[in-house]
N, C-alpha and C positions, 0 to 999 in steps of 0.2 A: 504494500500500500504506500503511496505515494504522503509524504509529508504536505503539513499544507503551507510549509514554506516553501516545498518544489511546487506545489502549485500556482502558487501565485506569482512562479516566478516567468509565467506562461505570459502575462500581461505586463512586467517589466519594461519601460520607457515610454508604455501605454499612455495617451491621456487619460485624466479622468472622465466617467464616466462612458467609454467605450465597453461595447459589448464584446465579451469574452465567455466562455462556455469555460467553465473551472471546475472539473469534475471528473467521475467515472465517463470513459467514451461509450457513448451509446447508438446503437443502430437502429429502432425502434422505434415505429411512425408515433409522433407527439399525436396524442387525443385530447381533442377539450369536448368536455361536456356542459352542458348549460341546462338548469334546474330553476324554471321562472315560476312565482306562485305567489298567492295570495290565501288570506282565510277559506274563498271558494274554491279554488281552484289551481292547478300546477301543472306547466310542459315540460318533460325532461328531454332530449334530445341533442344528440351529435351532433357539432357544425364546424365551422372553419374559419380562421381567426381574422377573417375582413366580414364578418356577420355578426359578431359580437357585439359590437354597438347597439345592432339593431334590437339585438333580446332583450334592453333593457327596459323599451317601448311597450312592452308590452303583458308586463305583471309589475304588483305591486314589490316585490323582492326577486332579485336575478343574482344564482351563482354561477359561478364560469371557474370552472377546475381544467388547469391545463397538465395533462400528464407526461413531461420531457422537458426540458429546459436544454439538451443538448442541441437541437437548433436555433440556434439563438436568433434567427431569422423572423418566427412563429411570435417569439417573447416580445421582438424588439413590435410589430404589429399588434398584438393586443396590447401594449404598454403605450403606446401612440394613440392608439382608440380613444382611449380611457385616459390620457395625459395626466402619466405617468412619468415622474423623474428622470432622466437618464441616471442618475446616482441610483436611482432604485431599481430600475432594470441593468445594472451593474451588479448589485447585490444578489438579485434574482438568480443570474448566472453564476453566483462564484457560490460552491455549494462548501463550502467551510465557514458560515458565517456563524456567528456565536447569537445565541436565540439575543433580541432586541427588540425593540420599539420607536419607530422615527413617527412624527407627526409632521404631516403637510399640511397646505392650505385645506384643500379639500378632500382629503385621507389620511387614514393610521397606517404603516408598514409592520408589519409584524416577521419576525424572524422565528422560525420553530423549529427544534430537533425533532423528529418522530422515531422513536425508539421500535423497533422489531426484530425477530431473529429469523438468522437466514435459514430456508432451508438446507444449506448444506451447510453440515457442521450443528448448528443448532447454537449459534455463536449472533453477541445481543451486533447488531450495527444500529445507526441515528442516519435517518433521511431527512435532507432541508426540504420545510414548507415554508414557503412563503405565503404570507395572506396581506391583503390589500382589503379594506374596507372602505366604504364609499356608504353616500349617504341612503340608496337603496340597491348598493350590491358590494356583493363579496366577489372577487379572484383570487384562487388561488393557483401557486406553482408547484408542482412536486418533480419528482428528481425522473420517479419513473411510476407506472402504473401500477395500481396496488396497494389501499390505506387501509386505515381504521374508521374512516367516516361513512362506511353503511350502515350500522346503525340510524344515523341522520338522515342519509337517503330515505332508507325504510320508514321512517318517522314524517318525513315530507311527501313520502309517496300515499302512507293515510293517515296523512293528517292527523297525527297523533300527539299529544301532549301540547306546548305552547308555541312551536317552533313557526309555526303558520300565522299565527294569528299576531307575532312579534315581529319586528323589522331584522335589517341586517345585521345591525350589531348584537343581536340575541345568536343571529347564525355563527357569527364569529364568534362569538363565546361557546358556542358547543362542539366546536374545530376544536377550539384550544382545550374544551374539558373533556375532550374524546380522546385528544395526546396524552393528557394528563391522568386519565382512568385506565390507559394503558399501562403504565407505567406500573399502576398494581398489579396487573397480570403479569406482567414479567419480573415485578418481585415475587410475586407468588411463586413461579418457576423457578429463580434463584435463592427463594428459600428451602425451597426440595432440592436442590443441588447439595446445600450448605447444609444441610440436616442428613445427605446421604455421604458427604463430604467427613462429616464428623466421624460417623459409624466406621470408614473406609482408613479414618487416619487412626483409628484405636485402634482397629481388627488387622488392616492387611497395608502398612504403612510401606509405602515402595514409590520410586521416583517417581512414577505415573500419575501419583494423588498430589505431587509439590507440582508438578505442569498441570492440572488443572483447577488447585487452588492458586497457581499465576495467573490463570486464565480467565477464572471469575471475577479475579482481585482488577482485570484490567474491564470485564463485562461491567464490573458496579461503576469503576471510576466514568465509564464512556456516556451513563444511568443517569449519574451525577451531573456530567457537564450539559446532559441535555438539559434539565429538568432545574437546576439549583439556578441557572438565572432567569429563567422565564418567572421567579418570583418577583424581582423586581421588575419585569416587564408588567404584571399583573397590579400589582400594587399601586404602578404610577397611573396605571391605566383607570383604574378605579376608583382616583381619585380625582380623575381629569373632566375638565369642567368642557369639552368638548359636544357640542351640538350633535356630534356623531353618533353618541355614544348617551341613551337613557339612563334614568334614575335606576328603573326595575334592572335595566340589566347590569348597573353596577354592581347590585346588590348578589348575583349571581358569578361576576368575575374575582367579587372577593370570597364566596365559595371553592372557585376552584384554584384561588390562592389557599386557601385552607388545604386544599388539597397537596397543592406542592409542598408542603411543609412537611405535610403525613409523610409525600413520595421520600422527599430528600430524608428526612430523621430514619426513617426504615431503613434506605442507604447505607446512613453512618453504621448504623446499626449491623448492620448486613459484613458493612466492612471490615467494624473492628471484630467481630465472631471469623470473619476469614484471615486476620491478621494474625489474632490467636490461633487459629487450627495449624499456622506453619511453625510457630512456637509448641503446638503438644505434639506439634509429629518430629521435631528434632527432639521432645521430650523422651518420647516412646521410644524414637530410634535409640536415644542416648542408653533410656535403661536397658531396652535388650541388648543395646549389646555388653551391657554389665554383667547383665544376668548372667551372658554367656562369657564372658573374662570367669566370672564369677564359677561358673560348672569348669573350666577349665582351670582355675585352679585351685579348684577342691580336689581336682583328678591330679594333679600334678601333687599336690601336699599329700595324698596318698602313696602316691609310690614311692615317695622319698625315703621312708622306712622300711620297705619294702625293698627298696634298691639296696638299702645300707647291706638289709639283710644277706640278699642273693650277692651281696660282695662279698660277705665275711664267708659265707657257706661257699663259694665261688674259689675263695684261695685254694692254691694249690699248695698246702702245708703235706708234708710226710704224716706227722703224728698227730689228725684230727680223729676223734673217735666217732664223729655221728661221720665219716664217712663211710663205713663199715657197720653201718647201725640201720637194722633191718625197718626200722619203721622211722630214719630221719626224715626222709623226702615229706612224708605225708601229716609227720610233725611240723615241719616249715610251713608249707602249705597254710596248716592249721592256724601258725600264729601268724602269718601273714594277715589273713581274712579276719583275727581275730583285732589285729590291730586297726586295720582297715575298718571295721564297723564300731571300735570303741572312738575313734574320729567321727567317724559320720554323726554320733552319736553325743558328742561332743560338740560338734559342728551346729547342731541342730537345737542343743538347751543354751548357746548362746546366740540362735538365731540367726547364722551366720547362714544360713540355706532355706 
């Protein structure tokens, strides 16, 4: 994976605001979709981004979800439509943006991580969304096709709960607290990792369990960076006296600030429990191999008398009498074993096994 200082290093002597594509390369026809509706009524339908204008004409609330930002041809057209910053169709395009909040004249820019796991591997990654709010429409950008926002669909398609009957800025609050409700889901999952992680470092501690307590240690920190500043994006937003942005639905964006707070502390939470599991596993490593210094030389402190023995019996003297003595062999033997167990046994009232 590319750093996002080689990334950026892609638009180097650039002016500002020039459009640049800063991201995964993608070959995949950009889709915008556009979902126009009112309390009675709602169109959903595919189009193509010199029509956009046109959907706004014709419901009281209009979203327009573009799926690709790798053509930056697509973006820089529906950003024209809609006049749209060139700084902010800069931003649109560089997909390493740290979650934010700009206010324009006539719009909020919102910058979003959206946290998912891939299916290959099952490894967390963060897609940029951009969201654009307007006074009765919402755009957004995503990186590529494929969110968390069906839920919302489905809720728009019957008219279910408030989302119809509230303007745009109620839509964009439920973008942001669909990112945000995510985020439990895949603590959820990372906490059955770290709960199978613990089990795995006490019972069967081997390199395999420190590479994926690395692995999670970088899945929370990536968790964290999506999630820990869109607090302050939320906070300022909910306090902003903005014509854009109603009374009711502040009162909802400081819910799902409520929310990031749960995300993030669960986080910390999650982290220092993985911080600790690479501390009990060099614990556990440490003591078995005590254990085993420990078995080996309880075996070594036994034959030490035993060796004395098989030396002395060993000499080659002329005038020994148990060499010629019908039952020495089996005499040694005996006190061998016999010494051997008054240790063990010895060993063992001073706890030392």
């Amino acid at each position: 994976m590319r750093s996002p200082v080689s990334r950026e290093s892609a638009k180097a002597g650039l002016p500002p605001g020039t459009l640049v594509h800063v991201g995964t390369p993608r070959s995949e026809k950009v889709r915008i979709t556009v979902f126009g509706y009112d309390e009675k009524d709602f169109n959903e339908r595919e189009t193509r981004a010199e029509d956009c204008a046109d959907a706004l004409k014709k419901r009281a609330v209009t979203w327009i979800n573009v799926d690709g930002i790798h053509d930056v041809a697509i973006v820089e057209k529906v950003g024209t439509l809609f006049g749209l910053h060139p700084l902010t169709l800069e931003d649109i395009a560089s997909t390493h943006q740290r979650p934010k909040m700009e206010d324009f004249d006539n719009y909020f820019y919102f910058v979003l991580r959206m946290p998912y796991f891939q299916r290959r591997g099952g490894r967390i990654h963060a897609e940029q969304i951009s969201i654009v709010l307007m006074k009765n429409a919402v755009v957004s950008f995503q990186e590529r096709e494929g969110d968390v926002f069906d839920p919302i669909r489905e809720r728009i398609r019957r008219n279910k709960g408030r989302i119809r009957k509230c303007g745009a800025d109620y839509l964009a609050y439920a973008l942001m607290d669909a990112i945000v409700d995510n985020g439990f889901a895949i603590l959820e999952t990372l906490g059955e990792r770290t709960e199978s992680l613990e089990n795995n470092v006490l019972k069967e501690p081997d390199p395999a369990v420190v590479r994926e307590i690395h692995a999670l240690k970088r899945e929370l920190i990536l968790l964290r960076k999506a999630i820990w500043p869109l607090r302050e994006v939320l906070a300022n937003l909910s306090r902003d006296d903005s014509p854009l942005i109603s009374k009711s639905t502040a009162l909802y964006l400081r819910d799902v600030y409520d929310h990031t707070i749960q995300v993030v502390e669960t986080v910390e939470t999650f982290r220092d429990t993985v911080s600790g599991l690479l501390d009990v596993y060099l614990s556990v490593v440490s003591n078995r191999m005590n254990e085993v210094m420990r078995v080996l030389t309880v075996i070594a402190t036994l034959f030490i008398p035993l060796t004395f023995l098989a030396g002395i019996w060993g000499m080659n003297f002329e005038f020994m009498p148990e060499l010629e003595w019908k039952f020495a062999y089996p005499v040694v033997l005996g006190i061998m074993i016999l010494i051997a167990a008054t240790m063990l046994i010895f060993f063992r009232r001073k706890k030392w096994l």
